[in-house]
C-alpha positions as CSV (number, residue, x, y, z in Angstrom):
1,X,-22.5,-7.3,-14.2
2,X,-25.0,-7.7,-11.6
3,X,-24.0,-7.1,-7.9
4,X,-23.1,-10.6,-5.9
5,X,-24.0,-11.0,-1.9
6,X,-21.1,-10.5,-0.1
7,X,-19.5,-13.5,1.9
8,X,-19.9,-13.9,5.8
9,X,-20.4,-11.1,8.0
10,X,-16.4,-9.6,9.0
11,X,-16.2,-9.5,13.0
12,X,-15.4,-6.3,14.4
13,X,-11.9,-6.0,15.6
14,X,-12.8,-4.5,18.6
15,X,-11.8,-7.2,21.7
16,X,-14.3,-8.8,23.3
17,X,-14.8,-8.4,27.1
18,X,-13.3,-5.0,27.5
19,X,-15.0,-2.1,28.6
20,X,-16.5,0.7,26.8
21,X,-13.6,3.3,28.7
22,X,-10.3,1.2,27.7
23,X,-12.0,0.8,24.4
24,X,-12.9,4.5,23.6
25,X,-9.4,5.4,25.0
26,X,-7.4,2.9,22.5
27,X,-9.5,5.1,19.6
28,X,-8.5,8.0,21.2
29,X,-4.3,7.0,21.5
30,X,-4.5,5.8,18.0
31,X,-5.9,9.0,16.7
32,X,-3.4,10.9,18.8
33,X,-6.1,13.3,20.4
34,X,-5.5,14.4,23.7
35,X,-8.5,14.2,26.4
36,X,-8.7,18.0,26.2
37,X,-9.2,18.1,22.6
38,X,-11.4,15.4,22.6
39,X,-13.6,17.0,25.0
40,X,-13.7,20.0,23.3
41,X,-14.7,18.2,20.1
42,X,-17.6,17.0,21.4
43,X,-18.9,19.8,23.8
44,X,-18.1,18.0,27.4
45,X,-14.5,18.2,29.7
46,X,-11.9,16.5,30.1
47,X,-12.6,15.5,33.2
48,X,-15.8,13.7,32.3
49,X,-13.5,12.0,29.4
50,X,-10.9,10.6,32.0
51,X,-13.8,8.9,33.8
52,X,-15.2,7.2,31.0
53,X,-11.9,6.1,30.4
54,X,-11.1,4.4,33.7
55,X,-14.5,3.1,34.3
56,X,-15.9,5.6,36.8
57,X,-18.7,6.7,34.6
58,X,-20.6,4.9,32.4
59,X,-21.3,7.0,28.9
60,X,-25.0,7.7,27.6
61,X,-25.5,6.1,24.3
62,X,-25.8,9.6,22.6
63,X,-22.1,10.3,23.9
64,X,-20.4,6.5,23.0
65,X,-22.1,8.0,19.0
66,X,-20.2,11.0,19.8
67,X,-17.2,10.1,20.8
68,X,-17.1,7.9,18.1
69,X,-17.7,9.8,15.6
70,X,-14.9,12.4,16.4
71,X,-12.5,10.2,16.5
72,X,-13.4,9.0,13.3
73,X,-14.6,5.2,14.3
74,X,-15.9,2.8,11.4
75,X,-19.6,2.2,11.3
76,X,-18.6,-1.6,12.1
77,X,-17.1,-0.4,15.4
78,X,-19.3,1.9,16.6
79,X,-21.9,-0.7,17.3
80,X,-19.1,-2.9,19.1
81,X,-18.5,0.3,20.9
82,X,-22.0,0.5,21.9
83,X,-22.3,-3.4,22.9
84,X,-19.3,-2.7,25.4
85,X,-21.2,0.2,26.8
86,X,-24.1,-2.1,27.4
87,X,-26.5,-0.9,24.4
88,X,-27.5,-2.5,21.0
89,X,-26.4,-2.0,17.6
90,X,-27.4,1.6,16.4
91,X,-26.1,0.8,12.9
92,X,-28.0,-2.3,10.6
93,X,-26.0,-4.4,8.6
94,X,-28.4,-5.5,5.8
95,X,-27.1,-8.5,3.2
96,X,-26.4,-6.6,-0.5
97,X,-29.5,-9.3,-1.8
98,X,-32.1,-8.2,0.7
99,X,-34.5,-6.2,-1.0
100,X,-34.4,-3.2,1.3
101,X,-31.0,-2.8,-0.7
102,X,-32.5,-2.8,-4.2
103,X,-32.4,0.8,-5.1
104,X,-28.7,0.9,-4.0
105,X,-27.8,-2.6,-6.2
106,X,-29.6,-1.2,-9.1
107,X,-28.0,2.5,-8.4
108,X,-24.4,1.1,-8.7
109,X,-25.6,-1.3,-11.4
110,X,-26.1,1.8,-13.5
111,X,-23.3,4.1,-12.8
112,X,-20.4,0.9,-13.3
113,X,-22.7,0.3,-16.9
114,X,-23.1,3.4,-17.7
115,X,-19.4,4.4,-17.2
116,X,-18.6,1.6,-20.0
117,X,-16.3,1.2,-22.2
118,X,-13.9,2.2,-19.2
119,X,-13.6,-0.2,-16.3
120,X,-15.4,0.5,-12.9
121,X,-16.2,-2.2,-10.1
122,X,-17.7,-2.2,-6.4
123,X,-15.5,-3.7,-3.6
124,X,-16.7,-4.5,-0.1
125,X,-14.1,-3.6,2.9
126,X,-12.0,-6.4,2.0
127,X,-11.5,-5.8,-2.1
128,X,-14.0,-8.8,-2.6
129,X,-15.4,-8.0,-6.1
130,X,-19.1,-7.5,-6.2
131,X,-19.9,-6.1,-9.0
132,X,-17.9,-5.3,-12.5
133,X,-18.9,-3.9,-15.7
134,X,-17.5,-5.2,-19.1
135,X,-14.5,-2.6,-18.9
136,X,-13.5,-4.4,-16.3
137,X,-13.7,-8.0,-17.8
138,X,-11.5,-7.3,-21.4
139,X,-9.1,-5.9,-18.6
140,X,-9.4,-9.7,-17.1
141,X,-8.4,-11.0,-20.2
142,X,-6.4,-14.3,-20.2
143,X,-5.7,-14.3,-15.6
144,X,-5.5,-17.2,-14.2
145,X,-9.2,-19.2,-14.1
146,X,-8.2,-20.3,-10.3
147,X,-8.5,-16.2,-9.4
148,X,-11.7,-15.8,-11.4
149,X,-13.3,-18.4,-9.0
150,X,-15.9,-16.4,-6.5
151,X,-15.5,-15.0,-4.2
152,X,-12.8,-12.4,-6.7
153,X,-10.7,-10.2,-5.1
154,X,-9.4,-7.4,-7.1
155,X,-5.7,-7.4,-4.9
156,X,-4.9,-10.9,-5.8
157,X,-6.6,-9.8,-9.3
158,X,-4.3,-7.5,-9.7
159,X,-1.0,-8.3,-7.6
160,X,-0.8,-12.1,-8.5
161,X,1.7,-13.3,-10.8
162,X,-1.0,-15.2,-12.8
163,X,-3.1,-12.3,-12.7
164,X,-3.1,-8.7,-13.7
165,X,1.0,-8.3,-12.5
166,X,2.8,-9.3,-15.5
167,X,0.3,-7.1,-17.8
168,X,1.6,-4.0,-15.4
169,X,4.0,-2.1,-17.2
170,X,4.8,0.0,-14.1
171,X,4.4,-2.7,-12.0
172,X,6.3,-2.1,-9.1
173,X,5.3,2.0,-8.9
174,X,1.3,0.6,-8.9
175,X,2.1,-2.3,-6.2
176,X,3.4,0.2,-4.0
177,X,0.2,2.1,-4.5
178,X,-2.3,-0.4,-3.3
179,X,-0.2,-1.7,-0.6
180,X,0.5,1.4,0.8
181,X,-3.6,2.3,0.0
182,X,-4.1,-1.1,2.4
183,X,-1.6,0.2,4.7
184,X,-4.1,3.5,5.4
185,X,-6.9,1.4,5.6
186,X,-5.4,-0.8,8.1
187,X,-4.3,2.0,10.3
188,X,-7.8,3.6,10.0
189,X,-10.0,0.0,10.5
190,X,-7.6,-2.3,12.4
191,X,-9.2,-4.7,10.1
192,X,-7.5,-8.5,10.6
193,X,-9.1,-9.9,7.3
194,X,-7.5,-6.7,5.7
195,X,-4.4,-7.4,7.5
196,X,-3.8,-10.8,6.6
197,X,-4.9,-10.0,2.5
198,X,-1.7,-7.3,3.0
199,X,0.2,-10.0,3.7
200,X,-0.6,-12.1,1.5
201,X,-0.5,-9.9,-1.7
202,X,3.0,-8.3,-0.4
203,X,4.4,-11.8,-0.5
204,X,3.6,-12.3,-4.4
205,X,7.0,-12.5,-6.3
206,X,7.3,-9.2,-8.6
207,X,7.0,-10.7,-12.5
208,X,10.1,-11.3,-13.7
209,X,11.0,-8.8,-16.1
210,X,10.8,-6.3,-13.4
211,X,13.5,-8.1,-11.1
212,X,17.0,-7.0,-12.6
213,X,15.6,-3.0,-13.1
214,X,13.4,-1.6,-15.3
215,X,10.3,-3.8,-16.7
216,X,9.0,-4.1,-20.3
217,X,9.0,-1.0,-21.7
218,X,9.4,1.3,-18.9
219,X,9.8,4.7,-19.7
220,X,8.4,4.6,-23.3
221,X,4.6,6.2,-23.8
222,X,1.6,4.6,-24.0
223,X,0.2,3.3,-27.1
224,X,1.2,0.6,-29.3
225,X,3.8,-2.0,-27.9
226,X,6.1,-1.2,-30.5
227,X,4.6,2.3,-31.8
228,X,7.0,5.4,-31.6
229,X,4.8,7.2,-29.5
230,X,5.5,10.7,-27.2
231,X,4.8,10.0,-23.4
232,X,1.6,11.7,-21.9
233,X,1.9,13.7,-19.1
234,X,-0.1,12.6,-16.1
235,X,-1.8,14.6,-13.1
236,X,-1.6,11.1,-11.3
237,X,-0.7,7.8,-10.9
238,X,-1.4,5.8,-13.7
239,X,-2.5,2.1,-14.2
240,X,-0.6,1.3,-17.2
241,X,-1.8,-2.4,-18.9
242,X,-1.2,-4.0,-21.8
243,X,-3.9,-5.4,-23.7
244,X,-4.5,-6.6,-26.8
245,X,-0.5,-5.4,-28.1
246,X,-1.2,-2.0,-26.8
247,X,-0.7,-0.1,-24.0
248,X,-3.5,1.2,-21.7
249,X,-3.3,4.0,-19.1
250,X,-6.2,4.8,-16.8
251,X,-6.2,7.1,-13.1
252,X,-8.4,5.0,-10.8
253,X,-10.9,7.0,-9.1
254,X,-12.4,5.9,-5.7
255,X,-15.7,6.7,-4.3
256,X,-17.8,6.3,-1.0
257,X,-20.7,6.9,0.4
258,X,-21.2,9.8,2.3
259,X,-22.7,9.4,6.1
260,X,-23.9,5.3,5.9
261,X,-26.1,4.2,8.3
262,X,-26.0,0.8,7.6
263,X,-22.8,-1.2,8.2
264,X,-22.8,-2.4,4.7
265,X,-23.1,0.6,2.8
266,X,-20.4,2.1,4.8
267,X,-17.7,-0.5,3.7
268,X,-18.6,-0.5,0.0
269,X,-16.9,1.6,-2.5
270,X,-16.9,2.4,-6.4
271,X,-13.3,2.4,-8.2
272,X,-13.7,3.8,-11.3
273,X,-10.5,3.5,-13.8
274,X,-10.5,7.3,-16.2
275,X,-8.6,7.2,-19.5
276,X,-5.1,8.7,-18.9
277,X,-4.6,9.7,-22.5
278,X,-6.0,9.8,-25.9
279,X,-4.4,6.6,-27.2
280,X,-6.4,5.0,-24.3
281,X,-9.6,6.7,-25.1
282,X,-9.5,5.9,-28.8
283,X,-8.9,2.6,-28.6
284,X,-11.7,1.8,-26.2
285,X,-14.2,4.0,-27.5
286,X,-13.0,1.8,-30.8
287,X,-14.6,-1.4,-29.1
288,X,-18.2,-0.2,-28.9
289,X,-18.1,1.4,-32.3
């Protein structure tokens, strides 16, 4: 239950020995914003944008924030940005256990337990677990004791054949989910260690009973395994699970924090997994009864 350190610092993605200008403008391409727009976004000309780009003038601290921050930069950037331009850091990045950080661990501490009986977890950038409440662990259930070794990871958790995967009735509809949730990320960050986790995860053989058509049970409702039950209708995707010869349906709710200003805060989040449906709610509600 109680938040972990995360594991060494991720590098910024941002290539070393390039100047701030070829920098800023790769940001700019890959948001597809023109120099004009830009320039307008952030109260200056396109003129003066085109020289910071090619080198010829060298951007006050104030505008390398600026710039970054309309073209939606991560916090982790930013201060690479910033390095390039020839300033420090603006943004910290303070270790989860350093006791600056206590009122946020013991903050998310209380909203994962207070959300029990339903599952809710905190993930850094890079889905390493840091925190879980007990939701979280009945879900975890019989995996594999190789992917409950620290540092966990809630993609190979989840997507692994000796994890979560063959408990996922609608398997293949929640892998494409997550990867294509890692493919935004990716696009957004440019994160390698993301990257390479894509990979890997994508690579996991799809559990068996899914590979000549439908899985176990797809298409019936939720509920007992074998229980004549009428489907639910959902408003979104649902994570449906067996456990315990039912099955469970939750909507997984993710949450950041608004304006970080510490590289660390800005790459954690809170997934919190809502009942989908009644059968779901009674039975869990059931288990602290």
């Amino acid at each position: 239950m109680s938040i972990v350190a995360a594991g060494p610092t991720r590098p910024s993605t941002t290539p070393a020995g390039k100047g701030v200008g070829p920098l800023l403008r790769g940001w700019r391409e890959q948001r597809r914003v023109s120099q004009l727009e830009l320039a307008l976004r952030a109260d200056s000309s396109a003129r003066h944008i085109s020289f910071i780009e090619t080198g010829r003038s060298r951007p006050s601290e104030e505008m390398v924030l600026r710039l970054a921050e309309h073209l939606d930069v991560p916090v982790r950037e930013r201060n690479a940005l910033l390095l390039a331009a020839g300033y420090a850091p603006h943004y910290p990045e303070t270790p989860l256990d350093d006791p600056s950080m206590d009122a946020l661990r013991q903050g998310m501490e209380r909203l994962i337990q207070g959300y029990e009986p339903y599952p809710a977890l905190v993930v850094d950038a890079t889905y390493t677990v840091l925190a879980a409440n007990r939701g979280i662990a009945m879900l975890l259930e019989g995996v594999s004791e190789s992917l409950l070794a620290p540092p966990l990871n809630a993609m190979r958790l989840t997507l692994h054949p000796e994890g979560l995967a063959p408990r996922i009735r609608n398997h293949r509809e929640w892998r494409d989910h997550l990867l294509a949730q890692m493919e935004r990320q990716i696009a957004l960050d440019r994160s390698e260690p993301l990257r390479a986790l894509h990979e890997e995860v994508a690579a996991y053989p799809v559990p068996e009973q899914e590979r000549g058509g439908k899985g176990k049970g797809e298409g019936e409702g939720e509920g007992e395994l074998d229980g004549d039950v009428e489907p639910v209708p959902c408003f979104a995707l649902p994570l449906q699970i067996e456990h315990g010869g039912r099955v469970l349906s939750f909507i997984s709710s993710i949450s950041t924090f608004n304006t970080p200003m510490d590289v660390t805060v800005a790459e954690l989040a809170i997934e919190t997994f809502l009942p989908a449906d009644p059968a779901t709610v009674k039975y869990l509600q059931s288990l602290v009864s």
